[in-house]
C-alpha positions in Angstrom: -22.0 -14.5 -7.3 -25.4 -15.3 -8.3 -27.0 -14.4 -11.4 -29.8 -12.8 -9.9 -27.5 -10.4 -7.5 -25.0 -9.8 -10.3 -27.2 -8.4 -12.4 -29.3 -6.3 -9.7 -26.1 -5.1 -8.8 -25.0 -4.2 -12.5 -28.5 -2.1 -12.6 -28.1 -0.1 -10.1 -24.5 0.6 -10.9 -24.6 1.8 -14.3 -27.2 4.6 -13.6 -25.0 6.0 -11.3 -22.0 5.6 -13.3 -24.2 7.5 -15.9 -25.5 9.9 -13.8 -22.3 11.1 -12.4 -20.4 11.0 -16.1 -23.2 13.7 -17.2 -23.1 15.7 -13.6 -19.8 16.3 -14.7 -19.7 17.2 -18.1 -18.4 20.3 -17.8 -15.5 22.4 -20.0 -15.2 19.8 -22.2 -12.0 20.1 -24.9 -11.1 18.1 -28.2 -13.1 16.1 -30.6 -13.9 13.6 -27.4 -15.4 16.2 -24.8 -12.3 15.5 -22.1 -13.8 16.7 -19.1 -11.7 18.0 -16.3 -13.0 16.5 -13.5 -14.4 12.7 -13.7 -15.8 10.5 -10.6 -17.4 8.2 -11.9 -14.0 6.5 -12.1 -14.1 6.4 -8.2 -17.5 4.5 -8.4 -16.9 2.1 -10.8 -13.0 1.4 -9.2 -14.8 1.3 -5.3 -17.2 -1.2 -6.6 -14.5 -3.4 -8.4 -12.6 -3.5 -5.0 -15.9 -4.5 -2.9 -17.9 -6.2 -5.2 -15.2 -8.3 -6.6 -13.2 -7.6 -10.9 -15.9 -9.8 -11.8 -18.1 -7.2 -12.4 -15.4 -5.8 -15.2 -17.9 -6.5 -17.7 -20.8 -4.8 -16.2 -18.5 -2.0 -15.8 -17.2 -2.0 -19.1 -20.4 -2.1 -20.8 -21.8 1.5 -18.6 -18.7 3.0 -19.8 -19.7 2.2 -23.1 -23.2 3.1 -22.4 -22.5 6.4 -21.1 -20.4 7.6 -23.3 -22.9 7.2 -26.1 -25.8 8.6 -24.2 -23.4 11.8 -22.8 -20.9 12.3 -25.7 -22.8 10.8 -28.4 -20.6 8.8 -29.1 -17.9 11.2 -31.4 -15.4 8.9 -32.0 -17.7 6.1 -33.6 -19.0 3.0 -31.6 -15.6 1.2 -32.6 -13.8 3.6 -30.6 -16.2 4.2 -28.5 -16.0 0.5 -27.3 -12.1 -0.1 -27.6 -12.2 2.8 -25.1 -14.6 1.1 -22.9 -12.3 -1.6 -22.5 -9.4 0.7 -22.5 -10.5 2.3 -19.1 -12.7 -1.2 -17.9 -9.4 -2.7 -18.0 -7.4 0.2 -15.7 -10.0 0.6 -13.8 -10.1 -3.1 -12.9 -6.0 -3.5 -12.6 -6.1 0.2 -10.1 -9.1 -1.7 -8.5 -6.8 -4.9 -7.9 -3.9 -3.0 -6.6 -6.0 -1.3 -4.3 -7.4 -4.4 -3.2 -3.5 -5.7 -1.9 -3.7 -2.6 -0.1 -6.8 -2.2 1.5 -7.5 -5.6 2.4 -10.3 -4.9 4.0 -11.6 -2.2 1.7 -11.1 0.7 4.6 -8.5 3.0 4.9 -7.1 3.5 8.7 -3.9 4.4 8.5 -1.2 6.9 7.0 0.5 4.4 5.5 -2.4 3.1 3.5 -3.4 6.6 2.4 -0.3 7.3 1.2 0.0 3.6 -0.9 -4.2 4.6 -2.1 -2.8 8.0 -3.0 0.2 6.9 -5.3 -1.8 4.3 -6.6 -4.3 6.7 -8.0 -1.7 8.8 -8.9 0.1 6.1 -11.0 -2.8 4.2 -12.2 -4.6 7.3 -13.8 -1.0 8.6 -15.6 -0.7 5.1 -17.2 -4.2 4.7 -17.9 -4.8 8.6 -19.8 -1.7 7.9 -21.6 -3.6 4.7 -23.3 -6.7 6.1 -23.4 -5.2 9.2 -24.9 -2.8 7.3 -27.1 -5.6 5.6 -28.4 -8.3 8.7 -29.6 -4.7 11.0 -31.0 -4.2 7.6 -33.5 -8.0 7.6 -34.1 -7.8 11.6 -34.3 -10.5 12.5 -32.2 -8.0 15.1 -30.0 -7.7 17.5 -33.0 -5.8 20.6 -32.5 -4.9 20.0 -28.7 -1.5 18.8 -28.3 -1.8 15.4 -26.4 0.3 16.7 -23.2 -2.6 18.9 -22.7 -5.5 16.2 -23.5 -3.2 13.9 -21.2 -3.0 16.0 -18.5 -6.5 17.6 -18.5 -7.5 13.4 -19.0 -5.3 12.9 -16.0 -6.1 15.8 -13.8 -9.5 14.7 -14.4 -9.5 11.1 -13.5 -6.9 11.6 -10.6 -8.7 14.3 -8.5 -12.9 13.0 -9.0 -11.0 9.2 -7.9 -9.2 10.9 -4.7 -12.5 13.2 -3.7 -14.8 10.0 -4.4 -13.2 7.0 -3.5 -13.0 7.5 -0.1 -16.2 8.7 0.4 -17.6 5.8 -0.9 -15.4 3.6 1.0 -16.5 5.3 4.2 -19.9 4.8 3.5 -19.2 0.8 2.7 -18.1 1.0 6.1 -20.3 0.4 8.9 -17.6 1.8 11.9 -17.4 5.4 9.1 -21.0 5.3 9.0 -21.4 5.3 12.3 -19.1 8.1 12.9 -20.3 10.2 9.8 -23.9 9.8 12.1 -22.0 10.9 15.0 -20.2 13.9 13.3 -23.6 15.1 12.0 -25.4 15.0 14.9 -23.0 17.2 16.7 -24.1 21.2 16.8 -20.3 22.4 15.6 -21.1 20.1 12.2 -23.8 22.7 11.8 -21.0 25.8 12.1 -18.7 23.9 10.2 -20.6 23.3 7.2 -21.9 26.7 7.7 -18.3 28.2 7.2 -17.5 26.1 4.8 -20.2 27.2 2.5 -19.8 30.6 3.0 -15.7 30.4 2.1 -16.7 28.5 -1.0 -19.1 31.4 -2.1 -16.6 33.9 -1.0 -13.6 32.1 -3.0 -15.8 31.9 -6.4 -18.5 34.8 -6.1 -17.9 37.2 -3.4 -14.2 38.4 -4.0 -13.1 40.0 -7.4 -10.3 38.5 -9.4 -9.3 34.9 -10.2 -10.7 32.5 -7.5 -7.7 30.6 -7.5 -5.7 33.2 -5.7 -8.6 33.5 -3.0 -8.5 29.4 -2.8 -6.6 29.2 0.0 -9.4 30.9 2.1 -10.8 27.3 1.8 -8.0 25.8 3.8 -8.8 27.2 7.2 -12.5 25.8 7.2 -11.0 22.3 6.5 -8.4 22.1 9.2 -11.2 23.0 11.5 -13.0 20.3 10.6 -10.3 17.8 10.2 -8.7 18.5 13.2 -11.9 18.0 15.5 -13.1 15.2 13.5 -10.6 13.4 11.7 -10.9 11.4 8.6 -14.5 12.0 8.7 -14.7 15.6 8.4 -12.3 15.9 6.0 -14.1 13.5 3.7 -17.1 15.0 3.9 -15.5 18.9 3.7 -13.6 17.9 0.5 -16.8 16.2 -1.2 -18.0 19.2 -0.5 -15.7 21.5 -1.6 -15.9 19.5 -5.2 -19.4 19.2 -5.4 -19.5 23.3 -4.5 -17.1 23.8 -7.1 -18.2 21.9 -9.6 -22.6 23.5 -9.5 -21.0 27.2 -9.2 -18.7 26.0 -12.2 -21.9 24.9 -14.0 -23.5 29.1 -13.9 -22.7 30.8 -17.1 -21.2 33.6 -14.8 -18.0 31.6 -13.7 -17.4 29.7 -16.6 -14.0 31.4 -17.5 -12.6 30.4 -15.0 -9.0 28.2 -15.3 -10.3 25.1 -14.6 -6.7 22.8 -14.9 -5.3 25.0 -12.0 -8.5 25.0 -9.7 -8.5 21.0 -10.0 -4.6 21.2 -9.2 -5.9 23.3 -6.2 -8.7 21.3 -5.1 -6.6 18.0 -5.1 -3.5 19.9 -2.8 -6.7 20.7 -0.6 -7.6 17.1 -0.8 -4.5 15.3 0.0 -4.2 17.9 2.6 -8.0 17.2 4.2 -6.9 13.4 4.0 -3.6 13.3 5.6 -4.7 15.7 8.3 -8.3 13.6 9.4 -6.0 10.1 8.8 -3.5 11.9 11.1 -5.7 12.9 13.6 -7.7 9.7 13.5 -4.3 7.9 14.3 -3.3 10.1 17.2 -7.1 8.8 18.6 -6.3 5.4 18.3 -2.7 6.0 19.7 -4.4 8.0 23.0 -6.9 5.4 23.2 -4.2 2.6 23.1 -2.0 4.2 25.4 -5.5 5.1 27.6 -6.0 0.9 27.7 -2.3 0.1 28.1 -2.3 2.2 31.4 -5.3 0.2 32.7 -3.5 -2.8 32.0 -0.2 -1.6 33.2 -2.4 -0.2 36.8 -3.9 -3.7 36.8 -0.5 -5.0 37.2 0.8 -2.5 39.2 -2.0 -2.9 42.1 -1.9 -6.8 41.9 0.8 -6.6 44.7 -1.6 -4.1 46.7 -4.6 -7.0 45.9 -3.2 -9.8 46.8 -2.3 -8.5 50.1 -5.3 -7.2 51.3 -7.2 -10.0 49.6 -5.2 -12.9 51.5 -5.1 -11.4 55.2 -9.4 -11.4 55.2 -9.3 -14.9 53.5 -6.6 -15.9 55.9 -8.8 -14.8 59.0 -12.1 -16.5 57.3 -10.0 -19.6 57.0 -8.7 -20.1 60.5 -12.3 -18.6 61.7 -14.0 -21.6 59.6 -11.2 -24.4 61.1 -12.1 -23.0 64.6 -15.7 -23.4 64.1 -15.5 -27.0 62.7 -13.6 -27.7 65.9 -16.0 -26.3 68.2 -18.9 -28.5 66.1 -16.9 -31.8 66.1 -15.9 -31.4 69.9 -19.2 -30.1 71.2 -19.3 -28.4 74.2 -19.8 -25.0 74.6 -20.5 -24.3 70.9 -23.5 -23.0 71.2 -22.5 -20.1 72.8 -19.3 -19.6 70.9 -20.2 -20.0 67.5 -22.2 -16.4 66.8 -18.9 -15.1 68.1 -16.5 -16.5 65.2 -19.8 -16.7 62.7 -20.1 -12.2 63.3 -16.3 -12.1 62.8 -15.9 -14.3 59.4 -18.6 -11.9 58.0 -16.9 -8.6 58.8 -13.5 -10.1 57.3 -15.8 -11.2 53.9 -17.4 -7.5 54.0 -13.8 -6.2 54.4 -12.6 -8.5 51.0 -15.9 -7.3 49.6 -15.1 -3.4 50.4 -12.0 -4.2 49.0 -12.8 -6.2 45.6 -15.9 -2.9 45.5 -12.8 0.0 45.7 -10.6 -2.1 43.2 -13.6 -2.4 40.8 -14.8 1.7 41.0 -11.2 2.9 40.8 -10.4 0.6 37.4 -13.9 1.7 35.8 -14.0 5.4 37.3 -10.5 6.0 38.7 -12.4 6.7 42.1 -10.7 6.8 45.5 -12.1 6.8 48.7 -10.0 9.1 50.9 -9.2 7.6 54.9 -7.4 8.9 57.4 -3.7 7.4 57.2 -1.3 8.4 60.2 2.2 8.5 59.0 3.5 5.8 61.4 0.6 3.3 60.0 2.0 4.2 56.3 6.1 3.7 57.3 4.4 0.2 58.9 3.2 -0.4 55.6 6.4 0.8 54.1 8.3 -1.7 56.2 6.5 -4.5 55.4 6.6 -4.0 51.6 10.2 -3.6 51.6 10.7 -7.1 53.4 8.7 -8.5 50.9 11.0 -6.8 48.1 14.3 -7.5 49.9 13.9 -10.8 51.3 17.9 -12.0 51.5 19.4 -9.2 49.9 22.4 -7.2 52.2 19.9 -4.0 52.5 18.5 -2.2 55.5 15.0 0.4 56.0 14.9 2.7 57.9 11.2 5.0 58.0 11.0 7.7 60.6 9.4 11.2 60.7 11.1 14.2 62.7 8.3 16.1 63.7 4.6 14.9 64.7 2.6 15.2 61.7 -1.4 15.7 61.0 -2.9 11.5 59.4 -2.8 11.9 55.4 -6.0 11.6 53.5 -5.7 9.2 51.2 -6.7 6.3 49.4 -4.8 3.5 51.0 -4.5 0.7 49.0 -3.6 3.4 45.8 -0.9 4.7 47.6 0.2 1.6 49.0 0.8 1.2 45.0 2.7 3.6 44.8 5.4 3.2 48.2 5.5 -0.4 46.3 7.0 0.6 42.4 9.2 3.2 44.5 10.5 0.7 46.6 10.6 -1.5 44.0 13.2 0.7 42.3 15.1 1.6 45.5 15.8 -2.1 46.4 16.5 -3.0 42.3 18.7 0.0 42.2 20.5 -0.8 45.3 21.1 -4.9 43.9 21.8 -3.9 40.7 25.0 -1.9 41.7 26.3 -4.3 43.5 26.4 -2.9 46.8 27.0 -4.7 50.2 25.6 -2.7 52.2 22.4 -0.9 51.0 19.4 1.6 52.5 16.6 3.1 52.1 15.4 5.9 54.4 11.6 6.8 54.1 10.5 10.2 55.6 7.8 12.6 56.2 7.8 16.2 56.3 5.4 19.2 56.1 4.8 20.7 52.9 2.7 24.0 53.6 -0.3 23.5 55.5 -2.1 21.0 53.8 0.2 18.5 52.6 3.0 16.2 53.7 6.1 15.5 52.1 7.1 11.7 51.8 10.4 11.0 50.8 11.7 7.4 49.8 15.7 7.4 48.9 18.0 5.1 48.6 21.9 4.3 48.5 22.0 3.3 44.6 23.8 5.1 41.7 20.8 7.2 41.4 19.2 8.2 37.9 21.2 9.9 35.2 20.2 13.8 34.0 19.2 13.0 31.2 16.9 10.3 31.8 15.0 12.4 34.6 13.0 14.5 31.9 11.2 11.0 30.7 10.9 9.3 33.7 7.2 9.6 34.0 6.5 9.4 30.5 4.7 5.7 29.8 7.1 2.9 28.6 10.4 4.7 29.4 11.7 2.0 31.7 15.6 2.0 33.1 15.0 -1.8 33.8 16.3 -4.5 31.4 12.9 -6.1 32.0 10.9 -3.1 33.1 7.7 -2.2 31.1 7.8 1.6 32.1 4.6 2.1 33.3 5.3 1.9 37.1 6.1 5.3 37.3 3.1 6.9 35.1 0.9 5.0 37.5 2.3 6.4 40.3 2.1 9.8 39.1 -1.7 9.0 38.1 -2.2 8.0 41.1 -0.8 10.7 43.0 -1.8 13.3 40.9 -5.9 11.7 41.6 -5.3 13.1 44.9 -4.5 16.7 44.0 -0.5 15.7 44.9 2.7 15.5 43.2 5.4 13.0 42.6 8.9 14.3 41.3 13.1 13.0 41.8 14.6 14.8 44.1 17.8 16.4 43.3 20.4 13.9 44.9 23.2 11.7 43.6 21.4 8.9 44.7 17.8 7.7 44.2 15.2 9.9 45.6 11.7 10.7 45.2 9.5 13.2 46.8 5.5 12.2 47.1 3.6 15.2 47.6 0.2 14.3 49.3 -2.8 15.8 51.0 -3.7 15.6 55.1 -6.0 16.3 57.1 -5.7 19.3 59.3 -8.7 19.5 61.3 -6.9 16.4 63.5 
């Protein structure tokens, strides 16, 4: 790093390290002022981690710094700077750690909170026991036994590190900064803050008694907030809380109050704020992954659908085009002939382009544009897929209806999706057992007065009882090679048209697709 930055840098840092070390000189105890609740830790170990252990000496020398200017130095400027390299040096080594953790200095999952956690946790024990083994042999604890110094020392460092840290990290963070902007800009930040203030008042000045046995109040404003906006919200609730805490802890009037426990019960509301936002945040990313993995798995799904309404209008285009060329290299009566094949190969390109148009609005939207099916157009389609999906295999179709029915309104080629992953399963079912003779009967039925019944069943060994509960749900597959999304696009699909898609209850596989029609035919 260059000189120039290093030192810029340095200047900057050490006021705030100062600033924050006096902000929080509250309740001090011993000869050496032990405070009980210290973030400047969380600065100087945030900017080890991002700016690089480099700046340990910069670091090092605003502990040093500080505590002369805050504490006056009580201990003398020997101790005083044996100290500074006492905490430099943990702060540096929690700093590293943190670094094999957070590689890229953000924390996004559970796993990595928990690792940040227990190395705050375990770094700030190890460290107060040197720091405090170092001022009992120099005798600046006095009277105060040094499991109390330790774990007021502890306490301290542990809790301002977990309520800092992270909210600095986020704010390194352009993607946390970003949603900080978008968590403040929405109208139930306002309420949320709003509630959160007024609990913290209640907990310390509005209810009589010991505000530690009110403290819990402060729980139900921070579940709000971390369960509508994540990690976010509950970094920014529980710097609140602390920062709250600590100014009403500064007013003469509250300044009996047991300070050891209320840290204890700030950093249980912490790790609860954190682990509930990180929790949340992770169930977004889950949803959202699952949300993309369905596109992909639809993509896949329809490619069948595509390629077969694709190929018949590039089919017709192509024998259209051959026929023209022969009419132009023979002559004749081309003239005449010519606008006739020219007017059909555009209506076969506008009927790819409808196509391609309805493929592209239903992947960004999940639009459908509802036609007029008649049930013995859809059993033709039905025929014609399961040829393609049986091609030598020992297994017969049969698709009839028993009564006249009204058209269905539906999207074709969606639907044509889904008669393709149900037959798809019929004629895999069927092969898979082995059987010599298999079918598959497709029907139609009326299902009240504005919806038809289709029912696709075949001779296989049907599906088991217990898998019939998670047999929509995405990646449950029965298939060796199956991805499981078949079926949760169907039912998307289905469901897009106000329908429904269940098994039917049979010893064999059978499916019931529950879709609109049109009655005014």
């Amino acid at each position: 790093m260059p000189v120039t930055r290093y030192l810029r840098d340095a200047l900057i840092f050490a006021p705030c390290y100062i600033a924050l070390d006096w902000a929080s000189y509250i309740d001090p105890i011993g000869l050496f002022n032990i405070t009980p609740w210290n973030p400047q830790p969380g600065l100087a170990i945030v900017w080890l981690m991002l700016g690089g252990l480099g700046n340990i000496v910069a670091v090092t020398i605003s502990i040093v710094v500080s505590e002369i200017l805050v504490r006056n130095a009580p201990g003398g400027y020997g101790v005083t700077l044996m100290m500074g390299l006492i905490l430099g040096g943990g702060y540096a080594l929690i700093a590293w750690a943190l670094r094999k953790v957070l590689q890229d200095g953000v924390l996004r999952t559970i796993p990595q909170l928990t690792s940040f956690v227990a190395i705050i946790f375990a770094g700030t024990a190890v460290l107060s026991a040197a720091f405090i083994g170092l001022l009992q042999i120099s005798g600046m604890i006095g009277d105060t036994p040094f499991m109390a110094a330790w774990t007021r020392f502890w306490t301290g460092d542990a809790v301002g590190i977990l309520v800092t840290a992270p909210l600095l990290l986020a704010a390194a963070d352009p993607q946390r900064r970003s949603g900080f902007a978008a968590f403040a800009r929405r109208p139930e930040a306002f309420l949320q803050l709003i509630a959160l203030c007024g609990t913290l008042w209640l907990v310390f000045k509005g209810l009589d008694g010991d505000p530690a046995t009110h403290f819990y109040l402060l729980f139900l404003p921070l579940i709000w907030i971390a369960i509508r906006s994540g990690m976010n919200g509950a970094i920014a609730a529980t710097a609140i809380v602390q920062l709250g805490a600590v100014l009403i802890i500064h007013d003469d009037a509250v300044s009996s109050l047991p300070l050891i426990e209320l840290q204890a019960l700030v950093a249980t509301l912490t790790l609860t704020g954190l682990f509930l936002g990180m929790m949340v945040d992770e169930r977004g990313r889950a949803e959202e992954n699952l949300r993309h993995s369905l596109r992909l798995a639809a993509a896949g799904e329809m490619a069948g659908a595509i390629a077969h309404e694709i190929n018949q209008p590039l089919t017709a285009l192509i024998n259209y085009g051959r026929s023209a060329t022969i009419l132009i290299t023979q002559g004749g009566d081309a003239e005449s002939r010519l606008p006739g094949i020219l007017e059909k190969m555009l209506r076969e390109a506008e009927r790819a382009a409808d196509t391609v148009k309805r493929l592209r609005d239903f992947f960004r939207a999940g639009t459908t544009k509802l036609e007029k099916v008649g049930i013995d157009e859809l059993f033709a389609t039905a025929r014609r897929i399961s040829g393609q999906l049986i091609g030598e295999l020992p297994v017969t179709v049969r698709a009839e209806s028993p009564e006249r029915l009204p058209p269905l309104l539906i999207d074709r080629l969606q639907i044509e999706v889904v008669l393709r992953n149900l037959l798809s399963n019929a004629v895999e079912s069927i092969s898979m057992s082995g059987e010599n003779n298999g079918r598959i009967d497709i029907s139609a039925e009326a299902h009240g007065p504005q919806q038809i019944c289709l029912v696709v069943k075949d001779s296989g060994p049907g599906i088991p009882e217990k898998q019939r509960h998670e047999l929509f749900k995405p990646f449950a597959s029965g298939k060796p090679s199956g991805m499981g999304m078949g079926l949760t696009v169907s039912q998307a699909i289905v469901e897009a048209h106000g329908g429904t898609i269940r098994v039917g209850a049979s010893g064999h596989g059978e499916f019931h697709v529950i879709l609109p029609c049109d009655q005014k035919t």
